[in-house]
N, C-alpha and C positions, 0 to 999 in steps of 0.2 A: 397185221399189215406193218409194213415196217418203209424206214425211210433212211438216206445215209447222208450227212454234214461232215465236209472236211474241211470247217473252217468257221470262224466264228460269224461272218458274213451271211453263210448259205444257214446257218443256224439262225439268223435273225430275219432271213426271208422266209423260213419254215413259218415262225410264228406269225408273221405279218400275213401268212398264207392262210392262216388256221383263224387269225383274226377277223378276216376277210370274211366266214361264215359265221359267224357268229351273228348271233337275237339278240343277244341278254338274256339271261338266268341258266345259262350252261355252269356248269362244274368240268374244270381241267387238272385233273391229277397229275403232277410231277412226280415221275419215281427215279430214283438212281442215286448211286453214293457221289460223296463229295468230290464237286470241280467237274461232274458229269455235262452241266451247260443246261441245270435246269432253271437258272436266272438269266444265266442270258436267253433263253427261251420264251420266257414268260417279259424280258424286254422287248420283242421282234411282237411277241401278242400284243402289249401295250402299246407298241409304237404303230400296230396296224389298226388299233381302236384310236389313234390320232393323240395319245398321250408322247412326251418325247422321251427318249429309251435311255435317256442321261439322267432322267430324272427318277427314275426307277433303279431300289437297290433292294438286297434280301432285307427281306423284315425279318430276319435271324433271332433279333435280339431284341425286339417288339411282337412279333408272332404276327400281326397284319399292317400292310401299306394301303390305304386309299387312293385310287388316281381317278379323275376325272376324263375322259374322253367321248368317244362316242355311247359308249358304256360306262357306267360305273364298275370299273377295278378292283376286287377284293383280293390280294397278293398275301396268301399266307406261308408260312414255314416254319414248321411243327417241327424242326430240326432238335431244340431244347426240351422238348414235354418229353417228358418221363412215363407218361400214363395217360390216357383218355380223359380218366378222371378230371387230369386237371382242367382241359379241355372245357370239360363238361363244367364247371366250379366257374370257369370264367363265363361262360355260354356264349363262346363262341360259335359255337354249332349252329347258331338261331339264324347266322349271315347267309348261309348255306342253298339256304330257301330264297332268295329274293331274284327281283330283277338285273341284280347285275353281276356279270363276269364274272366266276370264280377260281382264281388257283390257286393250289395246294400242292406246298411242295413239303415232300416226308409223309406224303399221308398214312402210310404201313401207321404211323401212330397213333392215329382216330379209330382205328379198331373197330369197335362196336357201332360206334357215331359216322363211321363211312356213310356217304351216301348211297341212298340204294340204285342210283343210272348215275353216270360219268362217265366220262371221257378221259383215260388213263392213258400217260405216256411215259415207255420207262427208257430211260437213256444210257447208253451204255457207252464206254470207253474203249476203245479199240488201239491204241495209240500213236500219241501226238494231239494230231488235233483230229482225227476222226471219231466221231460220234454214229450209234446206234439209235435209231430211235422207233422204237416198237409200241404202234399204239390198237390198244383195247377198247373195245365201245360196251360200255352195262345200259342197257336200256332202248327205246327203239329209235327214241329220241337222237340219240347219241350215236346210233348205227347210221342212222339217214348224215347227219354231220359228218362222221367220218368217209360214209362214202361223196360226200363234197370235196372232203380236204383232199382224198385222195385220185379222186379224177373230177378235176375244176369243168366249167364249163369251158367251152371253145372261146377265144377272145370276139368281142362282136365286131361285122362287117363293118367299116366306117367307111368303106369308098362312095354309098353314096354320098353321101356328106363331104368328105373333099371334092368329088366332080363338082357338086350344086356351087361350092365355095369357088369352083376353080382352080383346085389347088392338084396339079399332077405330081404324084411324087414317081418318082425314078429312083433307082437302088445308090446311082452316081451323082444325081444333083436331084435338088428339089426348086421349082420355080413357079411361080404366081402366073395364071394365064390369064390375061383379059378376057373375061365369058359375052361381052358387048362385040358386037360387028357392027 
């Protein structure tokens, strides 16, 4: 299934999209080479888990970020490891398993330590600023997700709720009715 961003903007409403279904203890794979939009993707996910998307940068050169929101945020990027191994020597792998959010960006470098279900998205350049973005589902888990991400539910009816309230809206004005006689 695949999705199209031409702009850093709709790129940040994708993830706030994909945030939006999330439990806790998903794994989201980030694939694509460099300046593809997989941090700012994994910003629009955090800032849909209620974390702010400013506060969010690659853990390049740390290999993982913690964020707090509605979930606990685990932001990795394997962009540096050379090998699984090391991966594996740090044990990092052990996060993989929990209740909270998981992204991974590079993960072609975990190799054998991949998780066996995820939710893989690989982002592709098209140029300028349009982006590809092709996502995979491993697992059954991860297939019911993606088919959320990709056909949302209907937004729900709220007109009873503004008549009870009173509140007519019109496409041209919106105005308060007195519901007393």
């Amino acid at each position: 299934m695949k999705k199209i961003s031409s702009s850093v903007n709709q790129t940040l409403k994708l993830g706030i999209r994909i945030a939006g279904r999330l439990k806790g203890g998903e794994i989201i794979l980030l694939s694509g080479c460099l300046g593809t939009g997989k941090t700012v993707l994994a910003k629009g996910i955090a800032q849909g888990l209620g974390v702010n998307k400013n506060q969010v940068i690659s853990p390049t050169f740390v290999l993982l970020r913690l964020y707090q929101g509605k979930h606990l945020l685990q932001h990795f990027d394997f962009y540096r490891l050379k090998t699984a191994q090391e991966l594996f020597a740090l044990g990092l792998q052990e996060y993989f398993y929990s209740d909270a959010v998981t992204i991974i960006e590079w993960p072609e470098r975990l190799k054998f330590l991949l998780p066996k279900e995820f939710l893989k998205i690989k982002l592709v350049t098209k140029g300028g600023s349009l982006r590809h973005f092709e996502f995979f589902a491993q697992g059954s888990k991860y297939k019911e997700l993606l088919e959320k991400i990709m056909n949302p539910a209907p937004a729900k009816d709220l007109s009873f709720k503004k008549r009870r309230a009173g509140i007519i809206i019109n496409k041209k004005k919106v105005r308060n009715e007195d519901t007393r006689d």
